[in-house]
TIDREN-518224 format. One record per residue: x, y, z of N, C-alpha, C in turn; residue in one letter. Coordinates in steps of 0.001 Angstrom, whole numbers. Layout:
BEGIN
<n.c1->X n.c2->Y n.c3->Z ca.c1->X ca.c2->Y ca.c3->Z c.c1->X c.c2->Y c.c3->Z type->A>
...
This chain:
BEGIN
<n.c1->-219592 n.c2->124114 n.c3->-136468 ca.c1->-219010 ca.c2->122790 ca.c3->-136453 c.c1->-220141 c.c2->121765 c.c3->-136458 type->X>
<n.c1->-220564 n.c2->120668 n.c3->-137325 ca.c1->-221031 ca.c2->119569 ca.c3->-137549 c.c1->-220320 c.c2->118567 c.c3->-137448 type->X>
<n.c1->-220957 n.c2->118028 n.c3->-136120 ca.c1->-220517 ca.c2->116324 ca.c3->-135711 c.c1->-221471 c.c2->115475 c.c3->-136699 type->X>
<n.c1->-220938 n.c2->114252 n.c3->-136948 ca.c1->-222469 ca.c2->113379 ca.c3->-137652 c.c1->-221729 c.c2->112051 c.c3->-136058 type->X>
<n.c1->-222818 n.c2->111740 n.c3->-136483 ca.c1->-223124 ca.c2->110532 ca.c3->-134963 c.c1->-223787 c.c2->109333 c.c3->-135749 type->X>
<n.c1->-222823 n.c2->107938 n.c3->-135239 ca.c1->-223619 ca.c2->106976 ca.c3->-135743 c.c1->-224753 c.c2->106885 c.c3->-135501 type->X>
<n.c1->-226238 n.c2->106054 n.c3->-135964 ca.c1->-227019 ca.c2->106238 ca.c3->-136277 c.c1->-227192 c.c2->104534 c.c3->-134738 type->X>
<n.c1->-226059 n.c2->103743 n.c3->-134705 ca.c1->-225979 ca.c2->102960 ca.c3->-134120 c.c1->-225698 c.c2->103303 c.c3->-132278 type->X>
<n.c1->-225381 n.c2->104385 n.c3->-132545 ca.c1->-224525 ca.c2->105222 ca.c3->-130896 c.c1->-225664 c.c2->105879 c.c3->-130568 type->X>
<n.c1->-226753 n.c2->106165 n.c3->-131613 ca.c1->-227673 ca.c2->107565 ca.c3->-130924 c.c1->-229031 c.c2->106708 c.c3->-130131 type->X>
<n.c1->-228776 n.c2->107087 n.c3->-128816 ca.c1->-229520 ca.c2->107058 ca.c3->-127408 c.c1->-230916 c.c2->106557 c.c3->-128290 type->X>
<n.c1->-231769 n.c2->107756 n.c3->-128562 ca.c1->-233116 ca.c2->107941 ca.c3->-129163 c.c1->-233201 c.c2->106495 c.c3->-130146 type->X>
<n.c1->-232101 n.c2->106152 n.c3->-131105 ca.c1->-232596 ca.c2->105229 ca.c3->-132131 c.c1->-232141 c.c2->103938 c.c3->-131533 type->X>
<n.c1->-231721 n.c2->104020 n.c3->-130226 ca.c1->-231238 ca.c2->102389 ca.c3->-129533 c.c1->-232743 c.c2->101719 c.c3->-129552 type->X>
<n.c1->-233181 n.c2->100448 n.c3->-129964 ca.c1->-234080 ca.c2->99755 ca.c3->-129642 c.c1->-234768 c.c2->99530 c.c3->-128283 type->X>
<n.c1->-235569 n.c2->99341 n.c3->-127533 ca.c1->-235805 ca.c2->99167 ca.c3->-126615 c.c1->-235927 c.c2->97636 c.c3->-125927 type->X>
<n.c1->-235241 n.c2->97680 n.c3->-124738 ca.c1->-234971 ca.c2->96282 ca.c3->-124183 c.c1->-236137 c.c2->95970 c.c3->-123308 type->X>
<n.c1->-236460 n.c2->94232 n.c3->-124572 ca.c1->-237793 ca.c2->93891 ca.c3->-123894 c.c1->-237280 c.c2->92401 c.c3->-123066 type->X>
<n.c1->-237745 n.c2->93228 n.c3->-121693 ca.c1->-237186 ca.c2->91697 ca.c3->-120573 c.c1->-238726 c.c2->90879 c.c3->-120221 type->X>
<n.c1->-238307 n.c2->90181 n.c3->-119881 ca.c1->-239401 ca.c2->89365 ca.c3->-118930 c.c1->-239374 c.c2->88999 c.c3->-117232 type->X>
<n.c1->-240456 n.c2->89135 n.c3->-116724 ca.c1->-240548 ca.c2->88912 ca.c3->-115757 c.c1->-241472 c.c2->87399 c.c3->-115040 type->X>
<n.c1->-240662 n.c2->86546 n.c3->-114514 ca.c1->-241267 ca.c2->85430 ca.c3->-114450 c.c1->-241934 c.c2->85090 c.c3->-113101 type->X>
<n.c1->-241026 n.c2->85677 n.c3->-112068 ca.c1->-242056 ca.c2->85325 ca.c3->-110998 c.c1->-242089 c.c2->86447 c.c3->-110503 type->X>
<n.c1->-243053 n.c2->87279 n.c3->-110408 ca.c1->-243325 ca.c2->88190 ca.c3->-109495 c.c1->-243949 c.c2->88386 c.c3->-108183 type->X>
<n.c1->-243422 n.c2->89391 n.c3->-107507 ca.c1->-244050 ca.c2->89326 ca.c3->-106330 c.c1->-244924 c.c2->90488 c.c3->-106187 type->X>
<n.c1->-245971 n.c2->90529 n.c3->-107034 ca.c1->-246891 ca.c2->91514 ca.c3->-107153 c.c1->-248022 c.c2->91489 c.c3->-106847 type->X>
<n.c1->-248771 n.c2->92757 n.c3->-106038 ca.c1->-250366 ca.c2->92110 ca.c3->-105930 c.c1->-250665 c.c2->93665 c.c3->-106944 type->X>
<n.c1->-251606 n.c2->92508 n.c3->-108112 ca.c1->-251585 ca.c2->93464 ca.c3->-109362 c.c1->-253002 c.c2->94518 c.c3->-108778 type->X>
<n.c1->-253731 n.c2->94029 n.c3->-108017 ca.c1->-255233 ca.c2->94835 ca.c3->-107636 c.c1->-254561 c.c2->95881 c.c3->-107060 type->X>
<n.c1->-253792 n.c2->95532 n.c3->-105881 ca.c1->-253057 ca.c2->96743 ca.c3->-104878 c.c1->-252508 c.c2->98069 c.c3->-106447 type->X>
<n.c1->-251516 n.c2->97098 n.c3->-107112 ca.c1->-250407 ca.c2->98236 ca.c3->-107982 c.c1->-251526 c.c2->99181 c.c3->-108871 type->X>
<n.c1->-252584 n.c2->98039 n.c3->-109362 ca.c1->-253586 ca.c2->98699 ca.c3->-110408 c.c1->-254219 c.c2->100404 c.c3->-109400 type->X>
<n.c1->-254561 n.c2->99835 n.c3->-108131 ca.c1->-255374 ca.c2->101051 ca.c3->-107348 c.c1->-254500 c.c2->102199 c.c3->-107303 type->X>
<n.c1->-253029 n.c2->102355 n.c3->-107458 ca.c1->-252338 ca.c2->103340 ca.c3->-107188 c.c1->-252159 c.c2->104201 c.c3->-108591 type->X>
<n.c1->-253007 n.c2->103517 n.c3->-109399 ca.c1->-252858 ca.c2->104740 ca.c3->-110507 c.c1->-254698 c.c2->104635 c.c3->-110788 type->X>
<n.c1->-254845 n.c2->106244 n.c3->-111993 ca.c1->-255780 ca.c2->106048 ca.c3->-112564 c.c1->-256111 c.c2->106706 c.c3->-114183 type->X>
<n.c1->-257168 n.c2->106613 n.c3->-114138 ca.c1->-257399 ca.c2->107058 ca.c3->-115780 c.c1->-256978 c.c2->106035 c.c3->-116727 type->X>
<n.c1->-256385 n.c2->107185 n.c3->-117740 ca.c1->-255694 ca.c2->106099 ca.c3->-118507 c.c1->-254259 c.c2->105617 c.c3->-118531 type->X>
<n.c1->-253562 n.c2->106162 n.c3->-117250 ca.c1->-251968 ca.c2->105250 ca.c3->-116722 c.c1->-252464 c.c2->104265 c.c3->-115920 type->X>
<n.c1->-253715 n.c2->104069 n.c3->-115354 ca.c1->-253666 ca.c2->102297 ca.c3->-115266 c.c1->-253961 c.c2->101548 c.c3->-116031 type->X>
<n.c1->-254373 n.c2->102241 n.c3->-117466 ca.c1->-254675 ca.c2->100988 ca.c3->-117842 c.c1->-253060 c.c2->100799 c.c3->-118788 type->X>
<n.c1->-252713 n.c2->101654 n.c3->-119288 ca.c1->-250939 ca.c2->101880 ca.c3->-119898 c.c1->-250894 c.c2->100988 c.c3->-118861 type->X>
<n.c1->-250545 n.c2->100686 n.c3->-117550 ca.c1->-249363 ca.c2->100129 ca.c3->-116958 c.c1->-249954 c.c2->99002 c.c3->-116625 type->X>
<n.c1->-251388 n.c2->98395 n.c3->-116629 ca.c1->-251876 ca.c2->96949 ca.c3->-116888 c.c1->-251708 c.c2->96296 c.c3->-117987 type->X>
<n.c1->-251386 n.c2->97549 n.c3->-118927 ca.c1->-250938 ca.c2->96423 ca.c3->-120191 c.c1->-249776 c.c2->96683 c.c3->-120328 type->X>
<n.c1->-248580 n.c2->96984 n.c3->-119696 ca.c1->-246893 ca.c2->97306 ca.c3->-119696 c.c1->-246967 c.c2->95772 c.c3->-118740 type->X>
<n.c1->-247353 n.c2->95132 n.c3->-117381 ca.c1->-247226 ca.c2->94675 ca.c3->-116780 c.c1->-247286 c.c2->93090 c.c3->-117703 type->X>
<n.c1->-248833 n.c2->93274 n.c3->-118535 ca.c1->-249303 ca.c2->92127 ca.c3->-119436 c.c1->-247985 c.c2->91979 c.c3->-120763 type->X>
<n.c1->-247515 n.c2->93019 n.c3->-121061 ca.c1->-246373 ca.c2->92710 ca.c3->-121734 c.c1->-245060 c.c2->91431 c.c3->-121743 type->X>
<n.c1->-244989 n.c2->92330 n.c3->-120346 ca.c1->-243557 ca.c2->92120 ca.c3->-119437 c.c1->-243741 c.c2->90944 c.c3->-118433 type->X>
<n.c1->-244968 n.c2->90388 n.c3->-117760 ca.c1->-245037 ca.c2->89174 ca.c3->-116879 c.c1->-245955 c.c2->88324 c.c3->-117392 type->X>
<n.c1->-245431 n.c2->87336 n.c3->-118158 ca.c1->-246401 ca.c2->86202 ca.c3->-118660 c.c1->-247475 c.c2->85616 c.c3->-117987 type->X>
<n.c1->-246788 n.c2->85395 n.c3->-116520 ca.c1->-248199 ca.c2->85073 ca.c3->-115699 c.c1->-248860 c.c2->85451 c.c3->-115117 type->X>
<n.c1->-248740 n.c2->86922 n.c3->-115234 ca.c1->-250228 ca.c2->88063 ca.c3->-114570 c.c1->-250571 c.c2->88561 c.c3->-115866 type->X>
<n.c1->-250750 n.c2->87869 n.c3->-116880 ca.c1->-250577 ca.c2->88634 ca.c3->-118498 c.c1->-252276 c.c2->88575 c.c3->-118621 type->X>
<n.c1->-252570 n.c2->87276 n.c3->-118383 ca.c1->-254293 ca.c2->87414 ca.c3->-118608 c.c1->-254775 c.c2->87824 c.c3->-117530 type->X>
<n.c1->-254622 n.c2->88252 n.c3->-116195 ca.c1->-255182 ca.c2->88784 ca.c3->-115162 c.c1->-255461 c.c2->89979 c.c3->-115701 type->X>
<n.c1->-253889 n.c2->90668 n.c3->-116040 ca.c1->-253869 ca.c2->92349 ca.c3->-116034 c.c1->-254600 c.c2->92748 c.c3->-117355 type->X>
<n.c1->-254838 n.c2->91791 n.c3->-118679 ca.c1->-255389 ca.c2->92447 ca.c3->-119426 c.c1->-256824 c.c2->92533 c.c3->-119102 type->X>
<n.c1->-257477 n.c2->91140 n.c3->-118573 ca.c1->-258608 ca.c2->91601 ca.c3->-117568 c.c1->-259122 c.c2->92288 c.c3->-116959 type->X>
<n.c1->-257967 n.c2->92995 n.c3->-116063 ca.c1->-258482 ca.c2->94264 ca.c3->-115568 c.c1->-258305 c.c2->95187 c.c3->-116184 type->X>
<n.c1->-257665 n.c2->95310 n.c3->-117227 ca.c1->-257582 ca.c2->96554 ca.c3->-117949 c.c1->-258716 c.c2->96867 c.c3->-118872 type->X>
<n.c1->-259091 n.c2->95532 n.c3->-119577 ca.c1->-260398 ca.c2->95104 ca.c3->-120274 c.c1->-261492 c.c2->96451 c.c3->-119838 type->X>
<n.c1->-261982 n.c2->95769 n.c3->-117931 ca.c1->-262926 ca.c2->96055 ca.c3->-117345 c.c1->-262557 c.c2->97747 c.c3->-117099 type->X>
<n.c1->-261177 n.c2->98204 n.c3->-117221 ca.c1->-261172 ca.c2->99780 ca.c3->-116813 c.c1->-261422 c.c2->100654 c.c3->-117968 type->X>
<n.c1->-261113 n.c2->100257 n.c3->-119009 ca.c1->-261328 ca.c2->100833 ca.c3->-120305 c.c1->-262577 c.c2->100699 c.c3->-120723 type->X>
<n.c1->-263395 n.c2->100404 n.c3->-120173 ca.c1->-264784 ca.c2->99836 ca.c3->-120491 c.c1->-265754 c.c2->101321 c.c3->-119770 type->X>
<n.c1->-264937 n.c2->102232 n.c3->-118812 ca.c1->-264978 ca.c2->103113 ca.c3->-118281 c.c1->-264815 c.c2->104487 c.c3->-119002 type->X>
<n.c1->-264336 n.c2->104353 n.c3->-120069 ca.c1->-263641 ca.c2->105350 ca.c3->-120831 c.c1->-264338 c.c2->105234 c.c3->-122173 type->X>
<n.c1->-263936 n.c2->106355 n.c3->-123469 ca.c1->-264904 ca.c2->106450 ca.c3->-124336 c.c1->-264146 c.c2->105596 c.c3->-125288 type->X>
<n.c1->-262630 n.c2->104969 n.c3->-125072 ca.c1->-261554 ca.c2->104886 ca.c3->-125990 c.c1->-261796 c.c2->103274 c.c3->-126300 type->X>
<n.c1->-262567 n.c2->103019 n.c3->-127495 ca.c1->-263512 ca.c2->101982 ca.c3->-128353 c.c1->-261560 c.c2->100942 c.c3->-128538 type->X>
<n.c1->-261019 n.c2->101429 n.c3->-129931 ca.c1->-259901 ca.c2->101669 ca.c3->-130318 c.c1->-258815 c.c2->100823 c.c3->-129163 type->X>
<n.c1->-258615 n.c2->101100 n.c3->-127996 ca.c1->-257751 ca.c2->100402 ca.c3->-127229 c.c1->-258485 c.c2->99443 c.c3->-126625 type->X>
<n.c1->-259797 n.c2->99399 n.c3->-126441 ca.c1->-261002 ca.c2->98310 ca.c3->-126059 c.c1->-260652 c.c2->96960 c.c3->-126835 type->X>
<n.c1->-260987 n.c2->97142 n.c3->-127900 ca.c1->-260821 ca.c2->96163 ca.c3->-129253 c.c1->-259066 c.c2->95755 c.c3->-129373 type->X>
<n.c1->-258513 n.c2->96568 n.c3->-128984 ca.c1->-256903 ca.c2->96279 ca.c3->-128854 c.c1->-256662 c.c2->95464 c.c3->-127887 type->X>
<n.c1->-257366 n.c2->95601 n.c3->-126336 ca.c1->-256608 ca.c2->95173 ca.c3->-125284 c.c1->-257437 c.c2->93740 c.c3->-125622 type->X>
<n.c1->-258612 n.c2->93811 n.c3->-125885 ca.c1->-259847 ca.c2->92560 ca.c3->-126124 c.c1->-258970 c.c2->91483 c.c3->-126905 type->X>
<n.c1->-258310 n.c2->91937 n.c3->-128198 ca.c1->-257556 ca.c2->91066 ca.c3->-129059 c.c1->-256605 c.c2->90576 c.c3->-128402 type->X>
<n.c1->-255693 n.c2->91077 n.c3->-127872 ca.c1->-254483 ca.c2->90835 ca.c3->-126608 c.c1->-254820 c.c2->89892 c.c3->-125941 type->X>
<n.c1->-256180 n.c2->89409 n.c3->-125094 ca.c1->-256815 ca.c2->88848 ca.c3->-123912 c.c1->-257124 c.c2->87821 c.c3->-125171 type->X>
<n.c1->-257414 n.c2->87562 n.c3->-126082 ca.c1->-257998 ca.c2->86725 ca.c3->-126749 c.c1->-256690 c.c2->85698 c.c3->-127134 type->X>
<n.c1->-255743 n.c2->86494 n.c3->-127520 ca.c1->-254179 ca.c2->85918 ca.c3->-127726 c.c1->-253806 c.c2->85122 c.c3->-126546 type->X>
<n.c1->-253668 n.c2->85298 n.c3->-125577 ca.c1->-253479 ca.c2->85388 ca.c3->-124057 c.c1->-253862 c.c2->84133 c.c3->-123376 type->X>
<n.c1->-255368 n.c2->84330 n.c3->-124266 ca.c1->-255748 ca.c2->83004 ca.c3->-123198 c.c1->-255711 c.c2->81490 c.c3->-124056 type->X>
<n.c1->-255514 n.c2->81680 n.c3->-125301 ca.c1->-255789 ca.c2->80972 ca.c3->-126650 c.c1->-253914 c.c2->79929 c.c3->-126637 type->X>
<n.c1->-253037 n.c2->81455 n.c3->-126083 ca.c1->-251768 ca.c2->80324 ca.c3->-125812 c.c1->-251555 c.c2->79597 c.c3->-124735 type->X>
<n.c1->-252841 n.c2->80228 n.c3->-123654 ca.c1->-252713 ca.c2->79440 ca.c3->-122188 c.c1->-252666 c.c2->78356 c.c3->-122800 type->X>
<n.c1->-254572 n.c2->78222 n.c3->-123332 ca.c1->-254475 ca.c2->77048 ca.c3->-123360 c.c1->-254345 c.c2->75685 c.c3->-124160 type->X>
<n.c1->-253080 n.c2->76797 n.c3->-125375 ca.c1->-251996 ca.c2->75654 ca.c3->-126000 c.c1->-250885 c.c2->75443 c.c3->-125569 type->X>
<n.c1->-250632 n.c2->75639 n.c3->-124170 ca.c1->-249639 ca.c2->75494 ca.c3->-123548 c.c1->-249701 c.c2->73947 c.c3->-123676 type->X>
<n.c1->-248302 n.c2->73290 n.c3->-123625 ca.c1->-247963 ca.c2->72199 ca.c3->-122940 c.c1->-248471 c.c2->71665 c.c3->-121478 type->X>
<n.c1->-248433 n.c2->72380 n.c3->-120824 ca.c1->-248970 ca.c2->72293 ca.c3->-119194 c.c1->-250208 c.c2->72853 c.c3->-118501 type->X>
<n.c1->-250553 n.c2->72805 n.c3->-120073 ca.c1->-251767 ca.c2->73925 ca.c3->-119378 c.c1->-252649 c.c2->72837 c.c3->-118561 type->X>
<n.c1->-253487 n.c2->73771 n.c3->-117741 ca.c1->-254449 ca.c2->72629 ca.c3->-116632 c.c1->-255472 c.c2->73497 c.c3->-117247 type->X>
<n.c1->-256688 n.c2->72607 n.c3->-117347 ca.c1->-258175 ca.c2->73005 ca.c3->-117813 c.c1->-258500 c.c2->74118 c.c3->-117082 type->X>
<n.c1->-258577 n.c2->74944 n.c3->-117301 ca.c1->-259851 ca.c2->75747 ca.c3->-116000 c.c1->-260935 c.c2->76252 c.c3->-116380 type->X>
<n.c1->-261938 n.c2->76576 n.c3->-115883 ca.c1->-263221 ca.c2->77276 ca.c3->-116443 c.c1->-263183 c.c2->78606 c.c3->-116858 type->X>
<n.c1->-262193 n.c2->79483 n.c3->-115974 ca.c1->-262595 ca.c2->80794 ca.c3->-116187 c.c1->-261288 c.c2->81425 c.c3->-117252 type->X>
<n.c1->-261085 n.c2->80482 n.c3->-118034 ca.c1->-259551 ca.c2->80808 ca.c3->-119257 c.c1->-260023 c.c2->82023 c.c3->-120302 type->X>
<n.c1->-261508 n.c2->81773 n.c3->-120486 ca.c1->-262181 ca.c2->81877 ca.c3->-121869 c.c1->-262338 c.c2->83456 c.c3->-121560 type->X>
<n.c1->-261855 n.c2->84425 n.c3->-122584 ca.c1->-262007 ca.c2->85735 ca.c3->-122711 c.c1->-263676 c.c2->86018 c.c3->-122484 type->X>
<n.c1->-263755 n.c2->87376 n.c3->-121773 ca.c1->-265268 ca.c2->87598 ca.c3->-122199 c.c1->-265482 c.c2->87976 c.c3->-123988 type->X>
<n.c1->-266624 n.c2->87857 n.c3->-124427 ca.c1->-267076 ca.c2->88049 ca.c3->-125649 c.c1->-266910 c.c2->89731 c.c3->-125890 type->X>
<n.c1->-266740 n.c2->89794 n.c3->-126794 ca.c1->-266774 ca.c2->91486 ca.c3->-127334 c.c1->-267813 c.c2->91920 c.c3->-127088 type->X>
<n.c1->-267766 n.c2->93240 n.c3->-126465 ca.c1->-269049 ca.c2->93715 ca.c3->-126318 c.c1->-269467 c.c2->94518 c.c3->-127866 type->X>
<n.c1->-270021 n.c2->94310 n.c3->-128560 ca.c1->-270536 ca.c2->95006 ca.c3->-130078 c.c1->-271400 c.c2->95816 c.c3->-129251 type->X>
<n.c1->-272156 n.c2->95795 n.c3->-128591 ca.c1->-273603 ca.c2->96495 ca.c3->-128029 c.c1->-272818 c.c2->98067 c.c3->-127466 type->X>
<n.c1->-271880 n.c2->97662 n.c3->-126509 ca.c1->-271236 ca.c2->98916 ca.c3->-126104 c.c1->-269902 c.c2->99258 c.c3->-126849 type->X>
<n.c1->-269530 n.c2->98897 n.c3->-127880 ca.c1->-268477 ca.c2->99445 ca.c3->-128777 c.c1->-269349 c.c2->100457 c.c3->-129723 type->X>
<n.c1->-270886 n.c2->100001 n.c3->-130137 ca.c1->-271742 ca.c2->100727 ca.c3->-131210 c.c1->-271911 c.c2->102236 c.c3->-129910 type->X>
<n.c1->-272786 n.c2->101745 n.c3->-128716 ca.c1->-272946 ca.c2->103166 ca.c3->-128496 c.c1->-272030 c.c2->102976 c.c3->-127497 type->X>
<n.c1->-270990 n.c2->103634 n.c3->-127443 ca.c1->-269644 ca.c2->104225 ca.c3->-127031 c.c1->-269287 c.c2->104832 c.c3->-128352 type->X>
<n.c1->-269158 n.c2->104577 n.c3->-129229 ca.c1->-268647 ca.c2->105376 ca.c3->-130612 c.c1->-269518 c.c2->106433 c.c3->-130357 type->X>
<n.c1->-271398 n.c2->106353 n.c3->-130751 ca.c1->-272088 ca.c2->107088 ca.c3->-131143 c.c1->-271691 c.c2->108475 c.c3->-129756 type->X>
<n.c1->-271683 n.c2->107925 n.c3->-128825 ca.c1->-271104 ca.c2->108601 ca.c3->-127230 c.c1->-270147 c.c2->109740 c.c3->-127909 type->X>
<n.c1->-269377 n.c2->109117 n.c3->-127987 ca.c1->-268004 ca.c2->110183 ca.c3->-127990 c.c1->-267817 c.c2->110928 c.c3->-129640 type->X>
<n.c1->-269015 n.c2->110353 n.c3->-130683 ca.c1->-269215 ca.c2->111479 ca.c3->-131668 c.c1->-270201 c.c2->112331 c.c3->-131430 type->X>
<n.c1->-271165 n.c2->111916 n.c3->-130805 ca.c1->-272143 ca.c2->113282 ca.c3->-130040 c.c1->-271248 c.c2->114177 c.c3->-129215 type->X>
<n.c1->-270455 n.c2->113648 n.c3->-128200 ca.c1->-269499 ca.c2->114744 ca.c3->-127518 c.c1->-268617 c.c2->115480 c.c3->-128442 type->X>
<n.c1->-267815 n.c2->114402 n.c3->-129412 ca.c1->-267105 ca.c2->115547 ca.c3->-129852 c.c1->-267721 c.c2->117121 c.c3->-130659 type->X>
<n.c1->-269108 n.c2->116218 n.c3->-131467 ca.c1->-269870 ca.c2->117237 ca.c3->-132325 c.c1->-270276 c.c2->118547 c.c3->-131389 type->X>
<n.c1->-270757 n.c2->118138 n.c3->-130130 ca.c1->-270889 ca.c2->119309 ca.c3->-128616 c.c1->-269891 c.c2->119966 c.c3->-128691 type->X>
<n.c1->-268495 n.c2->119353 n.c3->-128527 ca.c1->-267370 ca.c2->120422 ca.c3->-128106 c.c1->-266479 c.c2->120908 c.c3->-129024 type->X>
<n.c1->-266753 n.c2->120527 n.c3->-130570 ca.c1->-266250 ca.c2->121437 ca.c3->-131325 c.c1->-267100 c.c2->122690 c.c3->-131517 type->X>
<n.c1->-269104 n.c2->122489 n.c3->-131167 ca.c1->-269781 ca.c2->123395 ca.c3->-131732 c.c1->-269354 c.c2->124108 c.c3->-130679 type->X>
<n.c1->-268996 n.c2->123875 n.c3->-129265 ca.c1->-268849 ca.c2->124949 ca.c3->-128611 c.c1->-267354 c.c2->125988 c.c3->-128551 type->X>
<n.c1->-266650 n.c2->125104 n.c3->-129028 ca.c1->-265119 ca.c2->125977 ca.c3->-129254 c.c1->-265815 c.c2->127021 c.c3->-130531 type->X>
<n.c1->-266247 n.c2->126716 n.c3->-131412 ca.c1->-266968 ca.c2->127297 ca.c3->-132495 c.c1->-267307 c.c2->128608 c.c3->-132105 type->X>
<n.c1->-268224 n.c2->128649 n.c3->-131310 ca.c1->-269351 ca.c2->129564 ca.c3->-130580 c.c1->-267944 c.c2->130217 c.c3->-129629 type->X>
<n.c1->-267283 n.c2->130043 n.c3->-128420 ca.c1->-266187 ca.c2->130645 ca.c3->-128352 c.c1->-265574 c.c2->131584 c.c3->-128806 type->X>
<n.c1->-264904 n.c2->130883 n.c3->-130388 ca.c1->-263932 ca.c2->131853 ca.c3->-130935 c.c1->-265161 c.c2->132792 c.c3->-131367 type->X>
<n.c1->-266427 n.c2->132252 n.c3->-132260 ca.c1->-267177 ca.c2->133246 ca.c3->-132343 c.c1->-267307 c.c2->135099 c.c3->-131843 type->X>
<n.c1->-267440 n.c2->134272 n.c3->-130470 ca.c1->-267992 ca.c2->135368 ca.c3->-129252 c.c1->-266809 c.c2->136161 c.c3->-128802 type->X>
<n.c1->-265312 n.c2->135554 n.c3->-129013 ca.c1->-263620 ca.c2->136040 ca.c3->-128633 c.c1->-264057 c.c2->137031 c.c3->-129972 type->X>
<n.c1->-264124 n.c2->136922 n.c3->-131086 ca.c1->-263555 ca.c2->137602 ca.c3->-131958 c.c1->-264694 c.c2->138924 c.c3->-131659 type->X>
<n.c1->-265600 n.c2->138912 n.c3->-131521 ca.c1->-266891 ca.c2->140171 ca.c3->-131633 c.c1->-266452 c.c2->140918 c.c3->-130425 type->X>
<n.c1->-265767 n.c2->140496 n.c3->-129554 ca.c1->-265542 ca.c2->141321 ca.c3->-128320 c.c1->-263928 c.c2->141525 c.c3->-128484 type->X>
């Protein structure tokens, strides 16, 4: 027996509901410390999504955690985000001047070696899976 199912009814192809959160009662340093790797920085930028006004805090800190990691790619992603971020602060209508609005600058210096980083590692740990199966198959 074949059911067909609207394409409109099926769970999986429902769109996802994007809310906002306007005032929160969050202390984002506390929420950030309770995760790590790379689900804090996922949920510093779920938070920067979803609450307009911890939006340039959290990509900030996410900025500075990914800066930890080899992942160039979401660096340059979250960097563009923070650049968006602070660029509508301060075309806001209400915006108030402040000093510290202005994104930090891209780091080029550590995007070049962070790449070269994590193609030396990978070139290491494929030669060594290499050498592995090598040594699996002779024995």
């Amino acid at each position: 027996m074949q059911i067909d199912v609207d394409p409109q009814e099926d769970p999986q192809n429902a769109p996802d509901v994007n809310y906002v959160v306007e005032n929160p009662s969050l202390d984002l340093e506390q929420y950030a410390a309770s995760y790590s790797g790379l689900m804090r920085i996922e949920r510093l930028q779920f938070i920067a999504d979803h609450c307009p006004t911890l939006r340039v805090e959290a990509l900030k800190m996410a900025l500075s955690f990914v800066q930890r990691t080899f992942n160039v790619d979401m660096y340059e992603e979250i960097h563009r985000k923070l650049s968006e971020a602070t660029r509508e602060l301060q075309n806001a209508p209400d915006a108030i001047p402040e000093s510290g609005v202005e994104p930090p600058p891209l780091d080029t210096a550590w995007v070049e070696a962070t790449r070269k980083k994590a193609l030396l590692k990978l070139e290491k740990l494929d030669t060594d899976l290499k050498n592995y199966k090598g040594n699996s198959i002779k024995e």
